[in-house]
Structure formats: C-alpha cells, structure tokens
C-alpha positions in Angstrom: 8.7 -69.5 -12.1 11.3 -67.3 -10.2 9.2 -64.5 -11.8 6.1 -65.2 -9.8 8.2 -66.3 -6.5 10.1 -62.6 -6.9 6.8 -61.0 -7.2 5.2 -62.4 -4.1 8.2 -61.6 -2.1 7.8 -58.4 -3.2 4.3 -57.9 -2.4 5.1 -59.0 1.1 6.5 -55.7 1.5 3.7 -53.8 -0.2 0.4 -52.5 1.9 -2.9 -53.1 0.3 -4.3 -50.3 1.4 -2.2 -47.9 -1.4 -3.5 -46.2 -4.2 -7.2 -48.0 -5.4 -9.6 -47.2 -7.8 -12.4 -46.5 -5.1 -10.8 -44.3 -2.7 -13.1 -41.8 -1.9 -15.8 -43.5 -4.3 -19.3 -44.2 -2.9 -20.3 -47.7 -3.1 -23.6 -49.6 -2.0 -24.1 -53.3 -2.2 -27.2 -54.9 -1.7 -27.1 -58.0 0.7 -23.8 -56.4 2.5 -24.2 -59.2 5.2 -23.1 -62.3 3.4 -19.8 -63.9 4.0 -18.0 -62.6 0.1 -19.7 -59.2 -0.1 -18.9 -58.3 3.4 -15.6 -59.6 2.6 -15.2 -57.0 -0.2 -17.2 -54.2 1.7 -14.3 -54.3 4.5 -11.3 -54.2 1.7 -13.7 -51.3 0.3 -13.6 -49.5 3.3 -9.5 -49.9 4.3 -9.1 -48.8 0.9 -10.9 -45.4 1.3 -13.8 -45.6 -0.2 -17.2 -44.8 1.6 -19.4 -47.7 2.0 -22.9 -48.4 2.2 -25.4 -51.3 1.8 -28.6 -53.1 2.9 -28.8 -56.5 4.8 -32.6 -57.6 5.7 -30.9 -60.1 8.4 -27.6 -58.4 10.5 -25.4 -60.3 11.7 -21.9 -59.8 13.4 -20.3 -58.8 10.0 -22.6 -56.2 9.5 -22.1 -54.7 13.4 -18.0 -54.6 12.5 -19.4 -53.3 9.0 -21.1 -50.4 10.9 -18.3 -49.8 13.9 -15.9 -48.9 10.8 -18.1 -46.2 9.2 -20.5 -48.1 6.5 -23.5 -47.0 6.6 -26.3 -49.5 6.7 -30.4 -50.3 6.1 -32.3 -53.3 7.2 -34.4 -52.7 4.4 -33.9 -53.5 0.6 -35.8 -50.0 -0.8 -33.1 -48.3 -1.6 -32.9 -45.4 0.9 -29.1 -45.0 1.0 -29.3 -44.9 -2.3 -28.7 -41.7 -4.2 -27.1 -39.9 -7.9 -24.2 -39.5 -5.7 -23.6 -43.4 -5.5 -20.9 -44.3 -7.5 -21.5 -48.1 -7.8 -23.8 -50.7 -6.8 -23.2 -53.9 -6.5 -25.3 -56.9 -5.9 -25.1 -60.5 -5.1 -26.3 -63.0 -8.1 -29.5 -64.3 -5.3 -30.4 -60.3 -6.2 -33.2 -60.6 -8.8 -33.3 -57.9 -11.5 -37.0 -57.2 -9.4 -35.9 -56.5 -6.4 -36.9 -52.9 -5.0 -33.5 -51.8 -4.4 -31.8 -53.0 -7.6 -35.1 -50.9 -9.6 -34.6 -47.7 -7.4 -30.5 -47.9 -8.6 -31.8 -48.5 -11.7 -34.1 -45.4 -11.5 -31.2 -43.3 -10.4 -29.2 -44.4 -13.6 -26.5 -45.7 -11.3 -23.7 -48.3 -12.7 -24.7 -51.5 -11.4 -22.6 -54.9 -11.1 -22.5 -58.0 -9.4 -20.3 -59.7 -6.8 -17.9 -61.5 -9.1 -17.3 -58.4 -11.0 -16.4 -56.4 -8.5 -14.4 -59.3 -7.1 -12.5 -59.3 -10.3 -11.8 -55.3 -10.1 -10.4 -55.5 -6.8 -8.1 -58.7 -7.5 -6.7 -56.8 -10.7 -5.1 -54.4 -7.6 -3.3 -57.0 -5.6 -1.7 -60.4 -6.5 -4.7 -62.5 -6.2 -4.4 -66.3 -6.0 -8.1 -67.8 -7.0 -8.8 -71.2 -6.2 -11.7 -72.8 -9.2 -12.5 -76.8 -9.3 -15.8 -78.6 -9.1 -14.4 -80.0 -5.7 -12.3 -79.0 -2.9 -12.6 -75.0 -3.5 -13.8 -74.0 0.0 -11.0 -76.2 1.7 -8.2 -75.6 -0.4 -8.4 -71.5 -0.2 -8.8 -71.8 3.4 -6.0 -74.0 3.8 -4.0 -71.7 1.8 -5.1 -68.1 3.7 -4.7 -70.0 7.1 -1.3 -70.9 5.6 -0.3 -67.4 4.7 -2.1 -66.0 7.8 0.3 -68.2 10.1 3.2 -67.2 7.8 3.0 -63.8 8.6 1.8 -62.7 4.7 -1.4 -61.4 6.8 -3.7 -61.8 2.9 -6.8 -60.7 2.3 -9.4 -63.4 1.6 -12.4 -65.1 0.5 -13.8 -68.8 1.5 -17.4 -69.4 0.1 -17.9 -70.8 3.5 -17.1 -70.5 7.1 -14.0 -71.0 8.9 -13.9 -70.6 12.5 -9.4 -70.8 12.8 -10.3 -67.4 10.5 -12.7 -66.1 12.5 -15.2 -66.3 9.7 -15.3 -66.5 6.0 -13.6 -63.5 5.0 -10.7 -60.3 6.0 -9.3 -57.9 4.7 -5.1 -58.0 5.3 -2.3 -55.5 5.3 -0.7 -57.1 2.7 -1.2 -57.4 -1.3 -1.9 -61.0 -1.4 -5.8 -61.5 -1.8 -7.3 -65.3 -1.8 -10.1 -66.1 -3.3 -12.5 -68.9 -4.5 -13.6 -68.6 -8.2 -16.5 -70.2 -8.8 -17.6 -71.4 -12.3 -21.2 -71.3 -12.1 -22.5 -68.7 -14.5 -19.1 -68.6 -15.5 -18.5 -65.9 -13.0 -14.8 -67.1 -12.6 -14.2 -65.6 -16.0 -14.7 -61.9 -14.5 -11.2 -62.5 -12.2 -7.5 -61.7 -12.7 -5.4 -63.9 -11.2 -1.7 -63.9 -10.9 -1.7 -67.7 -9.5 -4.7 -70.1 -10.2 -5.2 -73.6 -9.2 -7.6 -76.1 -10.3 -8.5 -78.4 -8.6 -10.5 -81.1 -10.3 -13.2 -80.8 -13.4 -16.5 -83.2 -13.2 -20.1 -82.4 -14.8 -21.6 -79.9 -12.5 -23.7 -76.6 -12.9 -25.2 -78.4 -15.7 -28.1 -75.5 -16.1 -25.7 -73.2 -16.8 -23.7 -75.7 -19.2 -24.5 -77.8 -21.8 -22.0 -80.6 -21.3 -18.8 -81.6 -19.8 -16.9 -80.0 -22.9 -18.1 -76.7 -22.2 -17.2 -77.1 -18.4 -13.6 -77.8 -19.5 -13.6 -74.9 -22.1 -15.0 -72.5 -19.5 -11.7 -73.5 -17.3 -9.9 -73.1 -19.9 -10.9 -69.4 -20.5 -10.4 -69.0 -16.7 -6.3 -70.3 -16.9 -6.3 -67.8 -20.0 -6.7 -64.9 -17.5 -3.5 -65.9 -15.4 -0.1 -63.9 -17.3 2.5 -65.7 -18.8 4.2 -64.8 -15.7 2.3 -65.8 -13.3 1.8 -69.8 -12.4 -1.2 -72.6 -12.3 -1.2 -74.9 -10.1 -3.3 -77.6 -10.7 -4.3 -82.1 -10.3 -2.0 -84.3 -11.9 -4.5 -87.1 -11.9 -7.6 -85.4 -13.3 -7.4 -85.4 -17.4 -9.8 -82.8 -17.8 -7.6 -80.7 -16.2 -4.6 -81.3 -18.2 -7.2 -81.0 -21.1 -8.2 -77.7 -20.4 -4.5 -76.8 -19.0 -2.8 -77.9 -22.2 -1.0 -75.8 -24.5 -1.6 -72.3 -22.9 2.0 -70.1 -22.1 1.4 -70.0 -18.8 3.9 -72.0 -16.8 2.1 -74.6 -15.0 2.5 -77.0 -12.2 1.0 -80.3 -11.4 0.4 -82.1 -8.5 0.0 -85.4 -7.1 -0.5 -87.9 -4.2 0.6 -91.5 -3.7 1.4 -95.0 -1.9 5.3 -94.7 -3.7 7.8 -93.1 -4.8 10.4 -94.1 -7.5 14.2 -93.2 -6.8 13.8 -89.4 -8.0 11.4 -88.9 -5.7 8.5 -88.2 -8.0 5.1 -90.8 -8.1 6.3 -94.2 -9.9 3.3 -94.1 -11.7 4.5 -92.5 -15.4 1.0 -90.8 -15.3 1.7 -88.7 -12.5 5.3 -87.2 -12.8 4.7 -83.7 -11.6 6.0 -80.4 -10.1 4.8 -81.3 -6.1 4.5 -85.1 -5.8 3.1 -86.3 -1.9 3.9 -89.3 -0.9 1.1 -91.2 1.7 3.4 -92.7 4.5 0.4 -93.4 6.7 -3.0 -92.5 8.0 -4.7 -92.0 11.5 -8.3 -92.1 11.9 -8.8 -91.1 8.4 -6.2 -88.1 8.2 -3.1 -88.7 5.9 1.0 -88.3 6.7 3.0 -87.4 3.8 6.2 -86.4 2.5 5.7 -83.8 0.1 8.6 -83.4 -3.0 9.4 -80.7 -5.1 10.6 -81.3 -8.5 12.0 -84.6 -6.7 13.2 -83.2 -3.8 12.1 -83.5 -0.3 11.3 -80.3 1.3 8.5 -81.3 4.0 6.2 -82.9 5.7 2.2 -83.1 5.5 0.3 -84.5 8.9 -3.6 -83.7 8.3 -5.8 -83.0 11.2 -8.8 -83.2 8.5 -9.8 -86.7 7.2 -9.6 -88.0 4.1 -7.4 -88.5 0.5 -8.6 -85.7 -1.3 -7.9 -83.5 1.6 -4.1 -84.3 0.8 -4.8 -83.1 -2.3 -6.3 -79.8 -1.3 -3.0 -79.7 1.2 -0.5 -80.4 -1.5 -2.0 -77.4 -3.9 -2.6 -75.2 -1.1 1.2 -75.8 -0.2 2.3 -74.9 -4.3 0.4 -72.1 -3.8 2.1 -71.1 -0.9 5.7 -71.7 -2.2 4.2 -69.5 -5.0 3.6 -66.6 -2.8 7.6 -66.7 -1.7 7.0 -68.3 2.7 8.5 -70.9 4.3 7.4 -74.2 3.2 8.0 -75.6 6.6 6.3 -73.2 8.1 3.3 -73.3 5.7 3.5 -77.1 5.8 3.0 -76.9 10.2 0.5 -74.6 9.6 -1.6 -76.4 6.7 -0.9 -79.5 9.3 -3.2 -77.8 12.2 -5.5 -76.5 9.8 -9.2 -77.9 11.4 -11.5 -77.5 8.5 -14.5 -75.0 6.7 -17.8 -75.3 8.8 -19.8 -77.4 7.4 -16.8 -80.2 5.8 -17.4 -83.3 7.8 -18.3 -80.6 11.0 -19.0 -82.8 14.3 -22.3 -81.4 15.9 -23.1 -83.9 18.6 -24.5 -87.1 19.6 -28.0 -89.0 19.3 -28.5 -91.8 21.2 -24.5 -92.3 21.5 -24.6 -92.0 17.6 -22.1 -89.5 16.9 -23.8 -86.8 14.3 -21.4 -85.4 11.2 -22.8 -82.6 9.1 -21.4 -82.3 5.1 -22.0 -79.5 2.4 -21.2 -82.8 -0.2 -23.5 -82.6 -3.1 -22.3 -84.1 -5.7 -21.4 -87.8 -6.1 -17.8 -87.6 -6.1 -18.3 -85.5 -2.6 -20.3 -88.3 -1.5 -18.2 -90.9 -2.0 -15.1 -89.3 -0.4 -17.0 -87.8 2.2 -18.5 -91.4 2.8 -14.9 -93.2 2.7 -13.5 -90.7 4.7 -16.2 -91.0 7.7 -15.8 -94.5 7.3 -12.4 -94.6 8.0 -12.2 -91.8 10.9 -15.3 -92.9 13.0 -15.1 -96.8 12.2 -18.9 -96.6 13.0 -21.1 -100.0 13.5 -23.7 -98.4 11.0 -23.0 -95.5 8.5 -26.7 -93.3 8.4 -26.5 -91.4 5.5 -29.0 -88.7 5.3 -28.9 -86.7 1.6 -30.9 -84.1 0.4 -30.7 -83.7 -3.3 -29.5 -79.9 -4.7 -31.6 -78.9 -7.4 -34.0 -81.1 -9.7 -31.4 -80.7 -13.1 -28.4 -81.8 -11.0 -30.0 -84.7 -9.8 -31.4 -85.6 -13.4 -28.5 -85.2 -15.2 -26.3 -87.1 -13.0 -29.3 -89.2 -11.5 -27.3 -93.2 -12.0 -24.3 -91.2 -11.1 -26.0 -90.3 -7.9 -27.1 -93.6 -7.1 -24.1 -95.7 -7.4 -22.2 -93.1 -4.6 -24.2 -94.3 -1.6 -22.5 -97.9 -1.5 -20.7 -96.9 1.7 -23.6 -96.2 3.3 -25.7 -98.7 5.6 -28.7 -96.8 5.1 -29.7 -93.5 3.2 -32.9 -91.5 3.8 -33.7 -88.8 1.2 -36.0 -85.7 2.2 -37.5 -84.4 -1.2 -35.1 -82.5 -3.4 -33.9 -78.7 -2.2 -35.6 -76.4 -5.1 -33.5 -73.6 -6.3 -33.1 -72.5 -9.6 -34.7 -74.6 -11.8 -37.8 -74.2 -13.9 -41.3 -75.7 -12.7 -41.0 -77.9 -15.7 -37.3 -79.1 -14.3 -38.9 -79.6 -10.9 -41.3 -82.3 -12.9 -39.1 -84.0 -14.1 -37.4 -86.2 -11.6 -37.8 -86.0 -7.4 -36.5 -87.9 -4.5 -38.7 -90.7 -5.0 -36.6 -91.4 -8.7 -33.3 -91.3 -6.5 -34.4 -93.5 -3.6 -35.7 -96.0 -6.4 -31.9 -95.7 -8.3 -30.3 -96.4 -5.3 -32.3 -99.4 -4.1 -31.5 -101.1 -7.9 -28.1 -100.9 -6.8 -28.6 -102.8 -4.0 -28.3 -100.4 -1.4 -31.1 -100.0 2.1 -33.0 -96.4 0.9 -36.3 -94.6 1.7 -38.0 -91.4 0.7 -38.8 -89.2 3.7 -40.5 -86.1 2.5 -40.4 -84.2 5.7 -37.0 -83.4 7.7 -39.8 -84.3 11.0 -40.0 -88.1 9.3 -36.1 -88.2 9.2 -35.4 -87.2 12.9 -38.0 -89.3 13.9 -36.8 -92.2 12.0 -33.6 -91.5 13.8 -34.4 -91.4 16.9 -36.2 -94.1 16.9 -33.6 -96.6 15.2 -30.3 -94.6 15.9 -27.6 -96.5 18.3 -24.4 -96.4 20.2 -21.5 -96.4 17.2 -23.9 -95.3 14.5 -22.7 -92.5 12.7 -25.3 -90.1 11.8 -24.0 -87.9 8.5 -26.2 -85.1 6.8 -25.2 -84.0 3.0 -26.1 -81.5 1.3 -25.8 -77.5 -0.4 -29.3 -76.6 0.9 -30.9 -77.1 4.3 -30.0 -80.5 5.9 -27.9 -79.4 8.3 -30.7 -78.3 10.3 -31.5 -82.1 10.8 -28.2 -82.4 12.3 -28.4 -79.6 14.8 -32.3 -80.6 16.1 -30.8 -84.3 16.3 -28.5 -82.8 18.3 -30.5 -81.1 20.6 
C-alpha cells in the first residue's frame, strides 16, 4: 500500500501533457461529439497530437473541440480522412457499415474502438477505473469531483453528465486520469489501471454473457490488469466480489457501511471487517451522515447531499480511492460531502399538478429498488408514480420475476413498451411490456401497459396530485416523459 500512496503523490507533481505516444500523430474518430470520445479527443489534442473527427449532431463539445484546433465534418463519409491518418477510432454504436468506417477501411488505415484507445491512453498516466454492475457513473464522479476540489486537477471520464464538472469529461494538468470501465463486451478488459474499484457484481449484459459465472470471471480478468503494486478497492458486502477478488497478488481493500461499530472501530458484523468501514450515524431526507474508519481508525466524516444507502457506498470507495491517490481525506471527504449528483441519478425536473417529477437512468432491479427506497425516504410523497421503461427485450427476459418483484415501493407503475436496442428480432418476440406489467400485478402490485409515452402523460395528468411523486426509470428514452410533464 505505501507503494501506490508514494506513487500518486508523485504524480501530483508530474504534467500529463509529457512525452505520449500520439504527439504529432494524426487521429480521427468517428462520433467525436459524445461525452467519452470527446473526452479522449481533448487529452489527444493537449498531448500533441493532431485531431480530427466527424459528429452528425454538434454540440458544445465539438465548438471547444474546434476552437482548440480539431478539425471537424458534420458528415460521416469520410472526408477528413486520408493515408496520412494515423488512427481511427470509433465508438462501439459505429457499425462495421457505416460509410466512414468503410472509407478508413479502404484507405488501409488502423482502426480501433473507444475502449481501446481508452486503454492506450490510461497505460500513460496513473489511471483509477471505476467497473461494477451499479454505482459506476456516481462513484467516478464523486471521485474526480474529489480530486478536482483537492487540487490533483485529473483527467476524467463519467459515462454520464455532471453539471459540478461542467460535463462528463476534461482533460487535467495532472497524471491522474479517472475513468469508468464498463464490462459490457468485456471492454473493461482493454484498460490498465493502477487502482480499480468494484463496486458490486449482479447478472447484467446478459447478451454478451452467458451466466453470472462468466460475469464474475470477466471481473476477475479486469482486477488481473491492476500491478501487484497498485491497489483494489472494492464492496465488502457483495460475495461475488470477494469471489472474483480472491486470491489474486494484488493488495486489496474492502469496504463497508453500517448501523454499528464494535470497539475497534470496524463493522460488528464478522462479515464485514474491512479496510474503510462507515458507520451510518443518521439520515436527512434520504441522505446519510457517517463516520468513516480506516483500518479502525477514525479519520472523517461523510454528510451526503445525494440520497440514499448505496450512495454511501459509492462515497466510502470514492474516498479509498482518493486516500489512494495521496490528498487530504478531510478535504476529499468536504468535497465528496457537496457533491450534487450525475444528470440523470434521481435528477429533479419539475412539477405536475404540484406532483414533484424525478427522472432515473435505474434499469435494472437492484437500481430500482434503491432508487425507489431512496425517493421514498427524501420526498415522503402521498403516492410514489413509478414510470419504467424496460432496456432491451434479453434483459428483461432473463431477469423478468427479478424485475417484477422490484416495484413493491411503488403505488403505481405504468410501463411504455420495451426500449429496442441490440437484440435480435427473434429476442424482441420473446417477451414485451405486456409480460412485465402481468409479472408485476401477480405480485400484488397496481400496473398497466401504456404503449405510447402520449398514453403515460396523459394518464398523468389526468390522475397526478399535490405530494405525488412522479419518477421516470430507465437507460433509453423516458426521460423525455419527465421533461414534457414538466412543461
């Protein structure tokens, strides 16, 4: 451990921008406008390399993109393309038939995608990735916000956006780059990390894997990446974790959250004796107090502006991972403490009625049921109006009774039809929202199947009242209920 704590200190006096594979290297990447591969398109740039890319929908990251020198098409034809590029790089939503990607390939340019190239510039710096089924989004932003107040000025990458950051994505002066590692298509595996967490393992991605073993191998090859000197952090409570953390060289550390403590300071549950142990001393409208404990010994304090248990999770490992990188727990602790949230996690957007409307990216049924208890126990609402829209026809097959036991906080949940992305035509047959609504009424729970998101606002409107709490879940679309009930 003092190994990776000298390190970071060191990097804190190390600028990113020195020496890098792709000074002066031409690079192209197709979809240049979304929140990661503008991310990596401005660390690019600071470190030299000339920069160019296609984005059929600009948008303020392209204009800063621009104003820094990249060069850039609103056309995906390939253009800017030429046997001078050096790399191309493409987001994973970039079919192998899209015009651009063929005219690279015509060119006999090398061609890679996002992760990749995430990986390549990570292997430069002292990354810090943040992988889990749950909590990835929140728990990186937590920690770059931490850093960022800390005056460690990282470079990172949130798979969402977060307005305290000015966005999802920057590119820092220092060496420290944060970034979330995501294990679908076992893209994770293409990273190299000098501290990882994990934060939780559930079934998920289940098109891409065949069962929850593979999921835990797969996280297991990702902890593999980290050195023997560098440091996991990861949850103390989740036994998949430890399964797929067990054995492997690399020191790790585990974490925890609970009512007690025992005389030590650590959890009195035997289960949970850990590296970073915090202990709940109270909650306000949802949002936890805690003192947090190192190795049994007191060293701050947690007070959540965000609501919810698991965000004291995400808080504790953000705070390892900051101890990690060699600042000021205090510090990082007061600044993890005013941290306000990703867009898009339990995101106020405005009323209805005098119903108060809440807007969640929750998709699977351990989000739900936290992001449902959490609600519940900041807004205190008269009637909880959950509005879900399914992710993908596999995800809700495979985990369909799963699904339908998660709503029992809920007063009343209205399911549009399920958001198609993905999966085959012949996955698409095999279950729809109809199944779900049907699932979650045999569990005695108020449900109804409204194709249309126009039957859903209208439903609302027409029912919605004074201390209802209006929430929208969901990875695809849903939120655009929210915002027209809002309007």
């Amino acid at each position: 451990m003092p190994n990776v704590v000298e390190n970071a200190v060191s990097q804190l006096r190390k600028d990113s921008r020195s020496a890098s594979r792709f000074t002066g290297r031409r690079v192209h990447f197709i979809g240049i406008g979304g929140c990661g591969m503008s991310g990596l398109a401005r660390m690019l740039l600071d470190a030299g390399a000339i920069v160019s890319g296609s984005e059929p929908k600009p948008n303020p990251q392209t204009f800063e993109l621009a104003r820094l020198g990249a060069s850039i098409s609103r056309d995906q034809m390939g253009e800017l393309l030429s046997r001078d590029t050096d790399l191309v790089v493409r987001t994973a939503a970039i079919p192998d038939t899209n015009a651009e990607f063929l005219a690279a390939k015509t060119y006999g340019l090398q061609s890679i995608k996002y992760a990749e190239l995430l990986g390549q510039i990570m292997q430069e710096r002292f990354g810090i990735a943040i992988a889990g089924t749950h909590g990835k989004s929140t728990t990186t932003a937590m920690l770059a916000w931490a850093l960022m107040q800390c005056d460690a000025n990282p470079s990172f990458v949130v798979g969402g956006t977060v307005p305290q950051l000015g966005g999802g994505s920057h590119s820092g002066s220092s060496r420290f780059f944060v970034a979330e590692a995501c294990e679908f298509d076992r893209s994770f595996h293409k990273l190299h990390p000098t501290v990882a967490i994990v934060t939780n393992i559930e079934e998920d991605h289940l098109d891409c894997y065949k069962d929850i073993d593979q999921i835990v191998d797969s996280f297991r090859q990702f902890a593999r990446l980290v050195p023997a000197d560098g440091l996991i952090i990861s949850n103390g409570t989740d036994p998949r974790a430890r399964q797929a953390l067990a054995g492997l060289t690399t020191p790790v550390e585990f974490c925890t959250i609970g009512e007690s403590v025992g005389e030590s300071g650590q959890s009195a549950d035997p289960a949970a004796q850990s590296a970073w142990h915090t202990r709940i001393i109270g909650v306000e409208k949802g949002c936890c107090h805690g003192e947090v404990f190192q190795r049994g010994r007191r060293v701050c304090q947690l007070r959540l502006s965000v609501a919810g248990r698991h965000n004291l999770f995400n808080a504790t490992m953000a705070l390892a991972a900051c101890n990690a990188c060699g600042v000021d727990l205090n510090r990082a602790a007061d600044a993890i403490n005013r941290f306000t949230g990703v867009d898009r996690r339990m995101t106020e957007m405005g009323h209805v009625n005098g119903a108060t409307i809440v807007d969640d990216y929750g998709h699977h049924p351990t989000e739900i049921r936290a992001t449902l208890k959490a609600v519940r126990e900041k807004y205190q609402p008269n009637r909880l109006w959950c509005i879900f829209q399914p992710h993908q026809h596999s995800r809700t097959r495979f985990l369909l009774e799963d699904f339908a036991a998660s709503f029992a906080l809920a007063d009343e949940t209205l399911v549009p039809d399920i958001y198609f992305v993905r999966d085959s035509e012949s996955e698409r047959q095999s279950v729809n929202a109809a199944d779900l609504v049907a699932r979650i009424a045999a569990h005695g729970r108020v449900a109804r199947h409204l194709p249309e998101f126009s039957e859903i606002i209208r439903h609302v409107r027409q029912n919605a009242r004074p201390g209802d709490l209006i929430l929208t879940l969901g990875a695809g679309n849903v939120w655009e209920i929210a915002r027209d009930l809002a309007t």
